[in-house]
PDB file of N, CA, C and O in Angstrom:
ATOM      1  N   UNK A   1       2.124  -4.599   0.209  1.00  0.00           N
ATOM      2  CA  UNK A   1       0.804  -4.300   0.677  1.00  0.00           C
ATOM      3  C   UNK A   1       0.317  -5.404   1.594  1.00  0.00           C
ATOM      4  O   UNK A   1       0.528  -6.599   1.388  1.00  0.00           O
ATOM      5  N   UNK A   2      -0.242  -4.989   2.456  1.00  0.00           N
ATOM      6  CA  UNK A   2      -0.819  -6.095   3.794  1.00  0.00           C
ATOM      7  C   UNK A   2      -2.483  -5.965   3.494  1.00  0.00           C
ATOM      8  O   UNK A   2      -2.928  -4.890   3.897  1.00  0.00           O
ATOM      9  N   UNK A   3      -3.406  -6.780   2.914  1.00  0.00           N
ATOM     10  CA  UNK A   3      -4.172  -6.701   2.760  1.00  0.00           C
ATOM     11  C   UNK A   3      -5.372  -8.087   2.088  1.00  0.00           C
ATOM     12  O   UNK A   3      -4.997  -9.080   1.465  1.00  0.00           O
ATOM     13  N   UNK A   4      -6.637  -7.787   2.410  1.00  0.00           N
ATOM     14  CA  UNK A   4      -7.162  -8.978   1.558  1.00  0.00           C
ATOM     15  C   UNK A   4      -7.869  -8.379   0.350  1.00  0.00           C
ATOM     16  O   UNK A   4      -8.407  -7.308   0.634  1.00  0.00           O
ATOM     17  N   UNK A   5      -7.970  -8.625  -0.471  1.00  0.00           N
ATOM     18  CA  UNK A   5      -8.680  -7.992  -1.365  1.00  0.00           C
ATOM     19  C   UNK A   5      -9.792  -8.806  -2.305  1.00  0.00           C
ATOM     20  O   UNK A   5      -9.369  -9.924  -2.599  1.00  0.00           O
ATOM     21  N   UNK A   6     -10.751  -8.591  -2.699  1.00  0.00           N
ATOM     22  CA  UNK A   6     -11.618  -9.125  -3.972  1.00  0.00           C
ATOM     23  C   UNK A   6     -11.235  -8.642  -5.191  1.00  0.00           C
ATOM     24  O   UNK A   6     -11.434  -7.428  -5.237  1.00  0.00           O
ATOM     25  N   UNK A   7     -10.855  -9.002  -6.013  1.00  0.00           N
ATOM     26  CA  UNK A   7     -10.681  -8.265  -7.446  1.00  0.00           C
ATOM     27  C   UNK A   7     -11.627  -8.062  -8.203  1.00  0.00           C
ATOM     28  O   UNK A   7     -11.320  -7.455  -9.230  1.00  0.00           O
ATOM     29  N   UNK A   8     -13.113  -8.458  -8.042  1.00  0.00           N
ATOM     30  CA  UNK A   8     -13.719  -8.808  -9.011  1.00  0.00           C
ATOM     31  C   UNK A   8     -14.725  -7.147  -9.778  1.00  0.00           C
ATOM     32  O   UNK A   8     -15.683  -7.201 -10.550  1.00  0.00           O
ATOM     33  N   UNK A   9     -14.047  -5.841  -9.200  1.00  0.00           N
ATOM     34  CA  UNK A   9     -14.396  -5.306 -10.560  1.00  0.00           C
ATOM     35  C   UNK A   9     -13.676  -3.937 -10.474  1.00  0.00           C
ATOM     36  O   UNK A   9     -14.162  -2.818 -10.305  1.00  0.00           O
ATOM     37  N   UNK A  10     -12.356  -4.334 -10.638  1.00  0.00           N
ATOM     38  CA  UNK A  10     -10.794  -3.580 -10.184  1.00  0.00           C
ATOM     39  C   UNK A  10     -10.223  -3.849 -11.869  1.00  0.00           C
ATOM     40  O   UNK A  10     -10.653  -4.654 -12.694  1.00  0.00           O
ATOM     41  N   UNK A  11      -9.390  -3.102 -11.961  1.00  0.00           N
ATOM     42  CA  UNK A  11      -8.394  -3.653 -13.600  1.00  0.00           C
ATOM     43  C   UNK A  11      -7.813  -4.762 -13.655  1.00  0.00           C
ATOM     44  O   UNK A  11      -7.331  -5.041 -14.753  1.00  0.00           O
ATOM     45  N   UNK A  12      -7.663  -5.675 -12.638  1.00  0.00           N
ATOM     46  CA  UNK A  12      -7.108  -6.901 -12.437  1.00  0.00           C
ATOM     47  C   UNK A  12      -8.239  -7.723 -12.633  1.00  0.00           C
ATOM     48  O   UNK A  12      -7.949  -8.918 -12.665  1.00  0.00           O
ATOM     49  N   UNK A  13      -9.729  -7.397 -12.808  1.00  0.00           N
ATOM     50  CA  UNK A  13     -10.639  -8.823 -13.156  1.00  0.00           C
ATOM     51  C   UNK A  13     -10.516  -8.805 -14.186  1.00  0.00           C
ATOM     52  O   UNK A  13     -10.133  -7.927 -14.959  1.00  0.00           O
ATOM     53  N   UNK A  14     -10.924 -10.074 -14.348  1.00  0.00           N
ATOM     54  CA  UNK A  14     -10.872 -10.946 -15.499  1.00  0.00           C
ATOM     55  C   UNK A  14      -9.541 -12.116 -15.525  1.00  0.00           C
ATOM     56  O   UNK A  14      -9.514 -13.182 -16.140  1.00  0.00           O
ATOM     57  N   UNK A  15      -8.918 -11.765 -15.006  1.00  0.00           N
ATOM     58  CA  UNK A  15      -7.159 -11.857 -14.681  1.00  0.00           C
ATOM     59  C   UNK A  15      -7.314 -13.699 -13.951  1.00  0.00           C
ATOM     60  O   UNK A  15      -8.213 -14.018 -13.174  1.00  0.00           O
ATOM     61  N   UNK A  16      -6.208 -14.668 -14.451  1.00  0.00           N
ATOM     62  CA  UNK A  16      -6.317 -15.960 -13.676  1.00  0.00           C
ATOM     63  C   UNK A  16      -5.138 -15.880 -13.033  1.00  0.00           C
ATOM     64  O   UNK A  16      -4.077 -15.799 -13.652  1.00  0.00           O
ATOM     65  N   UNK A  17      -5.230 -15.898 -11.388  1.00  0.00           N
ATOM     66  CA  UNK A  17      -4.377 -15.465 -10.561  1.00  0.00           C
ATOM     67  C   UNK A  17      -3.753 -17.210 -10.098  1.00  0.00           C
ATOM     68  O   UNK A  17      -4.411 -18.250 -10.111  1.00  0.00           O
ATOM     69  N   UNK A  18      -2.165 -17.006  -9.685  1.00  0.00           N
ATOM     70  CA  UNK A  18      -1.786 -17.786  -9.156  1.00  0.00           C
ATOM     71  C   UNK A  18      -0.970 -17.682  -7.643  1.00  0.00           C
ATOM     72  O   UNK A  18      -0.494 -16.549  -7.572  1.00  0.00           O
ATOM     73  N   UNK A  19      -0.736 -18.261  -6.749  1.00  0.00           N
ATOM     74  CA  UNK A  19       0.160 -18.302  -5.948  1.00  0.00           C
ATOM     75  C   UNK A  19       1.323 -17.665  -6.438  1.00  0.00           C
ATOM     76  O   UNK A  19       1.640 -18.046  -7.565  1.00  0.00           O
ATOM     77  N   UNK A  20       2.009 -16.861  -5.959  1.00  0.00           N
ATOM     78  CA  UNK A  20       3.397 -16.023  -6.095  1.00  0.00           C
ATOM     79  C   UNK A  20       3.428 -14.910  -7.100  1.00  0.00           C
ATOM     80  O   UNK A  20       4.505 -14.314  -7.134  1.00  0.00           O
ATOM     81  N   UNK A  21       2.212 -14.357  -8.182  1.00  0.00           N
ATOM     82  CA  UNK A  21       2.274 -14.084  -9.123  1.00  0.00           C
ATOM     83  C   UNK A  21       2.419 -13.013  -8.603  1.00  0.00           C
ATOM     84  O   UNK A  21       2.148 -12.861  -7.412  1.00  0.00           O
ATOM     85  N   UNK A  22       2.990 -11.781  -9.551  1.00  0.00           N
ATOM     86  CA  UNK A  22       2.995 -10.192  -8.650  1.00  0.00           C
ATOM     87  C   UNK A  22       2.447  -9.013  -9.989  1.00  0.00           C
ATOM     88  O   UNK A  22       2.821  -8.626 -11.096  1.00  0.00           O
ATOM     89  N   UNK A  23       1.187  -8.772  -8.884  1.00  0.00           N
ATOM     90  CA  UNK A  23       0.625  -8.222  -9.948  1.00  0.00           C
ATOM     91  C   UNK A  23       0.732  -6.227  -9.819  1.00  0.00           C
ATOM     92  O   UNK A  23       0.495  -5.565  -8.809  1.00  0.00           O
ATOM     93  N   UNK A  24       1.135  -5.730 -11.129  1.00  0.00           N
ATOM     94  CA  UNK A  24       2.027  -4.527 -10.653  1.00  0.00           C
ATOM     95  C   UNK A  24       1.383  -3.619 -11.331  1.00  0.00           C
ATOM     96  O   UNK A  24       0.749  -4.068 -12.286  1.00  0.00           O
ATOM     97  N   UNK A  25       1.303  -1.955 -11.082  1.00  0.00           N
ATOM     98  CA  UNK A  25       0.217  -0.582 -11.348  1.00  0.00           C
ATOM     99  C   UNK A  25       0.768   0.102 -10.328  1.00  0.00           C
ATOM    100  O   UNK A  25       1.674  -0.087  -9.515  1.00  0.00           O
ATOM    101  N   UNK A  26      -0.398   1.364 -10.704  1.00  0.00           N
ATOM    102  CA  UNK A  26      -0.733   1.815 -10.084  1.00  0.00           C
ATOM    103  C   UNK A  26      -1.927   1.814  -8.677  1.00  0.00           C
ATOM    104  O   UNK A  26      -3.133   1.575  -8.607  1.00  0.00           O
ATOM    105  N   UNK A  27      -1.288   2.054  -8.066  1.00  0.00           N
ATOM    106  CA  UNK A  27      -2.561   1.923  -6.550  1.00  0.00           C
ATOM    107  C   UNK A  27      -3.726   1.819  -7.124  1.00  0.00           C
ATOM    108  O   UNK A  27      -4.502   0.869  -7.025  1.00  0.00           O
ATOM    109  N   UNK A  28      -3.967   3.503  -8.173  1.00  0.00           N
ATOM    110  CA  UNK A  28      -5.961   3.505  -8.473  1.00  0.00           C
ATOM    111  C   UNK A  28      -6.110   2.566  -9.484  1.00  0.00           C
ATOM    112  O   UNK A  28      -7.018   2.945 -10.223  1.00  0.00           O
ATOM    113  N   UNK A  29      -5.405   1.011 -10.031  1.00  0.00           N
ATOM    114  CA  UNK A  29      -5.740   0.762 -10.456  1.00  0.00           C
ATOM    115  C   UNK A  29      -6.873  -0.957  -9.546  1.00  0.00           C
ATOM    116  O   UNK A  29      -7.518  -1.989  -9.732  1.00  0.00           O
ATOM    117  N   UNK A  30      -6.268   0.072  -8.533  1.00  0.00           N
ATOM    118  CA  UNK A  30      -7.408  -0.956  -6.731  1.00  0.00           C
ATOM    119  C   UNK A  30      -9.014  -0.100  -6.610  1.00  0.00           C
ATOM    120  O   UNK A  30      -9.958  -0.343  -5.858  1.00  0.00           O
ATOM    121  N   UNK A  31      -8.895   0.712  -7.419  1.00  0.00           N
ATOM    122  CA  UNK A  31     -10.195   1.734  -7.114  1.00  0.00           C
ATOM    123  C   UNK A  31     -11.582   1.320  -6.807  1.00  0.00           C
ATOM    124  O   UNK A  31     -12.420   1.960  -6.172  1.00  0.00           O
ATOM    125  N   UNK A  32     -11.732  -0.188  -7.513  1.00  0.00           N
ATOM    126  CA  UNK A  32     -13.252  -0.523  -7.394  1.00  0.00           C
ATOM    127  C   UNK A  32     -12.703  -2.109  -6.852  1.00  0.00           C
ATOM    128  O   UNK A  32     -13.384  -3.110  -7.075  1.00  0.00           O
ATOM    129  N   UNK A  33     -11.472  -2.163  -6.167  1.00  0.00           N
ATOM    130  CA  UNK A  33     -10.960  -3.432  -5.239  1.00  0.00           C
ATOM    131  C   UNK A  33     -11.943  -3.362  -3.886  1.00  0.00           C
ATOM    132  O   UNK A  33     -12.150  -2.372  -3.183  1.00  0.00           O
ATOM    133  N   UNK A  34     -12.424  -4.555  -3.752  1.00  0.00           N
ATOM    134  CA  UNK A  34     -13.358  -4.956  -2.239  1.00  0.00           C
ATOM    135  C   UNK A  34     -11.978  -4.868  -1.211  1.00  0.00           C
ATOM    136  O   UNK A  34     -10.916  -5.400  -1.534  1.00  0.00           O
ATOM    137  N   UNK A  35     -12.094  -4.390  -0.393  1.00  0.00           N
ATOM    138  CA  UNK A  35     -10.995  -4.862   0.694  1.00  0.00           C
ATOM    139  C   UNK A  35     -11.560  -5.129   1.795  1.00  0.00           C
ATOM    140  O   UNK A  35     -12.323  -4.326   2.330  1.00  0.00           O
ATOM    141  N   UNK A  36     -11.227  -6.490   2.385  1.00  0.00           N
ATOM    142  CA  UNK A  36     -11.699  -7.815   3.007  1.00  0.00           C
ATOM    143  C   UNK A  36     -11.605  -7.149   4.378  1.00  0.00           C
ATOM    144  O   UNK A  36     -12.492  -6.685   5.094  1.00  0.00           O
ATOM    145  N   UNK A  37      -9.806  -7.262   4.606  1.00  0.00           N
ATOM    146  CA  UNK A  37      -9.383  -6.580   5.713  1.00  0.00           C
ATOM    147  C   UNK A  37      -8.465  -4.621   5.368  1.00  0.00           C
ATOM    148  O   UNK A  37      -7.303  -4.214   5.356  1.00  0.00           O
ATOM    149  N   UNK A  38      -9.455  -4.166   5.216  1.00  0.00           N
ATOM    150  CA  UNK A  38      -8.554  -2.683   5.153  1.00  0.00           C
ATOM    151  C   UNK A  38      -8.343  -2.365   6.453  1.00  0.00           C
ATOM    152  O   UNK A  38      -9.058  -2.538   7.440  1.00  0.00           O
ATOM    153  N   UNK A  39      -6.480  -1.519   6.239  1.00  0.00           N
ATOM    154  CA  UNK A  39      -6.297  -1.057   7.363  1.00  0.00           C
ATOM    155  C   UNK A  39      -6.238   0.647   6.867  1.00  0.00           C
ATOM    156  O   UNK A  39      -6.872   1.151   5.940  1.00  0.00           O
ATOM    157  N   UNK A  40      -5.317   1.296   7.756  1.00  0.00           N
ATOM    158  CA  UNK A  40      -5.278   2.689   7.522  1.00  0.00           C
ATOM    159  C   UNK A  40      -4.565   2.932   6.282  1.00  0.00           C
ATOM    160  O   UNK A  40      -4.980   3.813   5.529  1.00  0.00           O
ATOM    161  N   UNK A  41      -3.271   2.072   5.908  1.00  0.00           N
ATOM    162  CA  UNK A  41      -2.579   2.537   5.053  1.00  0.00           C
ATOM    163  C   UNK A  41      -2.865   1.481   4.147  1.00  0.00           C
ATOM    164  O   UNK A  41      -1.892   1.298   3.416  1.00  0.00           O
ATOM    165  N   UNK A  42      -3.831   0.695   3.896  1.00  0.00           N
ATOM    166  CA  UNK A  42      -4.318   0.013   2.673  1.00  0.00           C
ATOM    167  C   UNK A  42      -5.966  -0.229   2.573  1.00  0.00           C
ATOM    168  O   UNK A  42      -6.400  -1.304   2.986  1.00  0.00           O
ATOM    169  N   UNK A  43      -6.622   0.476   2.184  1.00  0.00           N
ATOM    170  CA  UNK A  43      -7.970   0.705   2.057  1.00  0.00           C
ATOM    171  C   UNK A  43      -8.306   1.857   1.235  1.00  0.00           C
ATOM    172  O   UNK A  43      -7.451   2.689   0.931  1.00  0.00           O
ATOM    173  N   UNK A  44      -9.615   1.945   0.836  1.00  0.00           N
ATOM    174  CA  UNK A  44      -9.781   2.384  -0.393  1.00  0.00           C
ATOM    175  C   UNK A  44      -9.677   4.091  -0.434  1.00  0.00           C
ATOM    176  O   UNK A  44      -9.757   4.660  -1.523  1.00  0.00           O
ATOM    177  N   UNK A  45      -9.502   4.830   0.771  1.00  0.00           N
ATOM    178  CA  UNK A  45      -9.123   6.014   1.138  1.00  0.00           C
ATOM    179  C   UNK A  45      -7.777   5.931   1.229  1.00  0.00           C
ATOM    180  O   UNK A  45      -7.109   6.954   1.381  1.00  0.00           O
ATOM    181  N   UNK A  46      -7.180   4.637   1.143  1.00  0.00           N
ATOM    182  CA  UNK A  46      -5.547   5.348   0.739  1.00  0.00           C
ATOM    183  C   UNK A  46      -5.535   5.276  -1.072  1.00  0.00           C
ATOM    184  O   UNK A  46      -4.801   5.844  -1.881  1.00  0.00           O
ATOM    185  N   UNK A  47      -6.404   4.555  -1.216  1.00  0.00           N
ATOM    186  CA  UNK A  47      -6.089   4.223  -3.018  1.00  0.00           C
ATOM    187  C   UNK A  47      -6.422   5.859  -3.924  1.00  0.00           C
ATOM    188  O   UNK A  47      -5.925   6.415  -4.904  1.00  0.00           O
ATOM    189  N   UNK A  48      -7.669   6.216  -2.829  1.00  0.00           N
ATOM    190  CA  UNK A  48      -7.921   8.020  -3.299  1.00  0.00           C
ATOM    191  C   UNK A  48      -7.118   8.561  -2.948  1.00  0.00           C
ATOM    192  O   UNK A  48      -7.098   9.502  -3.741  1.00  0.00           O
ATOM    193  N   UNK A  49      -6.062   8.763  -2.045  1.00  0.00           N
ATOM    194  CA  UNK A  49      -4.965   9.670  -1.566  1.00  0.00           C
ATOM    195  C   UNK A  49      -3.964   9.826  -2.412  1.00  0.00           C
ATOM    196  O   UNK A  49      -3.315  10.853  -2.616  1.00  0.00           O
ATOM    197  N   UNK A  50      -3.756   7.912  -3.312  1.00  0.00           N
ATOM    198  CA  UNK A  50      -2.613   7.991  -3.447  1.00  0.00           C
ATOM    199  C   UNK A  50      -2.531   7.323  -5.067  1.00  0.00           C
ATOM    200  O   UNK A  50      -1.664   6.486  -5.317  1.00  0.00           O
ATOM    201  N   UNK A  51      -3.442   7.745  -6.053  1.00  0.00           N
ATOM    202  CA  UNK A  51      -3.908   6.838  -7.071  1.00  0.00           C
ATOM    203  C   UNK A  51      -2.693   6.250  -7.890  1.00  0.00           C
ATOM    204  O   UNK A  51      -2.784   5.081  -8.267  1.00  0.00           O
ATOM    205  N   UNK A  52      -1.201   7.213  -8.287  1.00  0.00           N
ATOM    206  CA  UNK A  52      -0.657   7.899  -9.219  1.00  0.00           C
ATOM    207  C   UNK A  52       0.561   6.473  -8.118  1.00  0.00           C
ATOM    208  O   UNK A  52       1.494   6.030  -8.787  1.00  0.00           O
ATOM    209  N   UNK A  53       0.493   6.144  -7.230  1.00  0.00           N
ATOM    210  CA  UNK A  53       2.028   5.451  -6.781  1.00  0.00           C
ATOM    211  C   UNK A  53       1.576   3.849  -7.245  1.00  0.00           C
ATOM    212  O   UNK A  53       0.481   3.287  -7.219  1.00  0.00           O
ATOM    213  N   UNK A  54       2.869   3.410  -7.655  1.00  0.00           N
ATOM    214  CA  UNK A  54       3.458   2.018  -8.113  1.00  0.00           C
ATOM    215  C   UNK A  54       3.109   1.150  -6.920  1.00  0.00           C
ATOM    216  O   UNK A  54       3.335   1.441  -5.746  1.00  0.00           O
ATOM    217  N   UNK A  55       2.437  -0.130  -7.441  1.00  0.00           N
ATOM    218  CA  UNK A  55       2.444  -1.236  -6.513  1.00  0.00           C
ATOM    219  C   UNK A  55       2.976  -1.938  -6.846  1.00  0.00           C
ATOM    220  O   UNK A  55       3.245  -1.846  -8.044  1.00  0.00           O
ATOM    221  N   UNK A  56       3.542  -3.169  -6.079  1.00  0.00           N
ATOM    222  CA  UNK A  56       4.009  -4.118  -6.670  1.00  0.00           C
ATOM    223  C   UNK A  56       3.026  -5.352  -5.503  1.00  0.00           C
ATOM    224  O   UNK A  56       3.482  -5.598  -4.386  1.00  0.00           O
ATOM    225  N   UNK A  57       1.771  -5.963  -5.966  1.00  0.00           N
ATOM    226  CA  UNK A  57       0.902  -6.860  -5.064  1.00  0.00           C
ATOM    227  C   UNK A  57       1.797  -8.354  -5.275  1.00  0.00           C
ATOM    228  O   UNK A  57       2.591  -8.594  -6.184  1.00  0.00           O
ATOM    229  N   UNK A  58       1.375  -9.309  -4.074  1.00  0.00           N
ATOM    230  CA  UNK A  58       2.139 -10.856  -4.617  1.00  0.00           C
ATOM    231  C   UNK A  58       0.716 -11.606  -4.104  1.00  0.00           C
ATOM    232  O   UNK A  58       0.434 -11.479  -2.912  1.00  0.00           O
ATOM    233  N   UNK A  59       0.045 -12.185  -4.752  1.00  0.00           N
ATOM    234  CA  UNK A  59      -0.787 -13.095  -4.298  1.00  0.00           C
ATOM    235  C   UNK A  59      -0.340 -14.256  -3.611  1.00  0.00           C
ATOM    236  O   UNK A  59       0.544 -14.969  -4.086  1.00  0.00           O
ATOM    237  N   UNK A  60      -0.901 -14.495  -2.507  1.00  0.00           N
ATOM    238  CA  UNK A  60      -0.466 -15.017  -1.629  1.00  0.00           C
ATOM    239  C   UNK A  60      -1.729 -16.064  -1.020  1.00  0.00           C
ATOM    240  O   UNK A  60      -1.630 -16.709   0.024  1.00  0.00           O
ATOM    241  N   UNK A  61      -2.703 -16.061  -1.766  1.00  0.00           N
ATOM    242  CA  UNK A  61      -4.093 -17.054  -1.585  1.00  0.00           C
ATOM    243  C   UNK A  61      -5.248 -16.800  -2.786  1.00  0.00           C
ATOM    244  O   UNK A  61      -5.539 -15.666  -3.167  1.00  0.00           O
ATOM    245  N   UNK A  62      -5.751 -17.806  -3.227  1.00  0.00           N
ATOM    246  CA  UNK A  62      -6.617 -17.705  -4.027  1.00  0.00           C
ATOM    247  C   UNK A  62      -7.555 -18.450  -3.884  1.00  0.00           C
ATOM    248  O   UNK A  62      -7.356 -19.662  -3.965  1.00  0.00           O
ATOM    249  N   UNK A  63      -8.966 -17.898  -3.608  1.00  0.00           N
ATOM    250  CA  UNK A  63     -10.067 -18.233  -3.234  1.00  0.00           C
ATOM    251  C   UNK A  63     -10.876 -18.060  -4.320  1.00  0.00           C
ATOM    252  O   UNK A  63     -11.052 -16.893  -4.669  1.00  0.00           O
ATOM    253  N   UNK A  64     -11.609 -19.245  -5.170  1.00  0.00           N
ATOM    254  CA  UNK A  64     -12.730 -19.069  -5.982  1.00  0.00           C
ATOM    255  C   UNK A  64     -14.086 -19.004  -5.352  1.00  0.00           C
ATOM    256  O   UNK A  64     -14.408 -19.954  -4.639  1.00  0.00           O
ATOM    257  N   UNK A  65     -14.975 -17.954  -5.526  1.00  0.00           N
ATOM    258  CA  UNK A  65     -16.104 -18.181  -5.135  1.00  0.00           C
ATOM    259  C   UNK A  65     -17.198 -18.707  -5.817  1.00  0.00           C
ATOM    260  O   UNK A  65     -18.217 -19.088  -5.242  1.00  0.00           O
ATOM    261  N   UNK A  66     -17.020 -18.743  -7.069  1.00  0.00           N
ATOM    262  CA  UNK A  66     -17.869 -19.279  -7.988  1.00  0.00           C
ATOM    263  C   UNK A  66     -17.298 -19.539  -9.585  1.00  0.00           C
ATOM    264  O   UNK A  66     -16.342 -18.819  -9.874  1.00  0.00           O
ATOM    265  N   UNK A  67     -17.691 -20.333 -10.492  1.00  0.00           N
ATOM    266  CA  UNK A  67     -17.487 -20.970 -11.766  1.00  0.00           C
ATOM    267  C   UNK A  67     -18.348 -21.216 -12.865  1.00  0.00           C
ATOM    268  O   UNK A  67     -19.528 -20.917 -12.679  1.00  0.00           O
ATOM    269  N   UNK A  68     -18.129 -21.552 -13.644  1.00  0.00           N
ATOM    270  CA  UNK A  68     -19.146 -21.882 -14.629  1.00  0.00           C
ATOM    271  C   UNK A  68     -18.755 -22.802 -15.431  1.00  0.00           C
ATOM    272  O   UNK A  68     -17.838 -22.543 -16.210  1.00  0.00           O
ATOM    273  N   UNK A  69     -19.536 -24.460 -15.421  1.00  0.00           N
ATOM    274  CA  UNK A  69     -18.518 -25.238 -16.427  1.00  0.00           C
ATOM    275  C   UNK A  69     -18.801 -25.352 -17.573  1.00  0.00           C
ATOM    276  O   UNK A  69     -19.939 -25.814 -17.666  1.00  0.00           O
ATOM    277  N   UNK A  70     -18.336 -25.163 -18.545  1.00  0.00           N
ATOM    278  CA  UNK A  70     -18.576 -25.244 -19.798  1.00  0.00           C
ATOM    279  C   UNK A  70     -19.017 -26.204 -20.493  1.00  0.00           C
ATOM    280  O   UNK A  70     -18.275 -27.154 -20.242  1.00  0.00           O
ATOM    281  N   UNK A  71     -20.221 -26.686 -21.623  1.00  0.00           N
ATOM    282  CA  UNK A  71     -20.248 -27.795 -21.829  1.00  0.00           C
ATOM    283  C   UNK A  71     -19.705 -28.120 -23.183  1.00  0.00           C
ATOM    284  O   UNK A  71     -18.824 -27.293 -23.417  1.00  0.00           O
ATOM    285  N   UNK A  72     -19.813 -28.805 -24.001  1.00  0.00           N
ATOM    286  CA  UNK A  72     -19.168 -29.732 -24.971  1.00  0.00           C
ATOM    287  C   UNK A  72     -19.740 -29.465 -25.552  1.00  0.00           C
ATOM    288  O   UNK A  72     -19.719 -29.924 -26.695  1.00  0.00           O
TER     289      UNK A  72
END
């Protein structure tokens, strides 16, 4: 998949992502995935076309936008 995505309220949140990790489903399980850069064949009208096919994603950048530190 060629794409940027947000995970944050897809079946993959909650999830602590790393560099190289490959995270694997079904497409609709991208259904409520932000996509940063969608193109024709990866955006959220292909994820409705195509809910039921196997992905295999590789994270390839991980950007935190926000945290919460815990205290003691």
């Amino acid at each position: 998949m060629t794409g940027v995505l947000m995970l944050e309220d897809c079946a993959f949140a909650g999830e602590s992502f790393y560099i190289g990790q490959k995270l694997r489903g079904e497409l609709g399980c991208l259904e409520h995935a932000t996509w940063l850069t969608p193109t024709l064949s990866h955006c959220s009208r292909a994820v409705h076309r195509n809910r039921s096919r196997h992905v295999v994603i590789t994270v390839e950048n991980v950007r935190v936008m926000s945290f919460v530190l815990a205290s003691k």
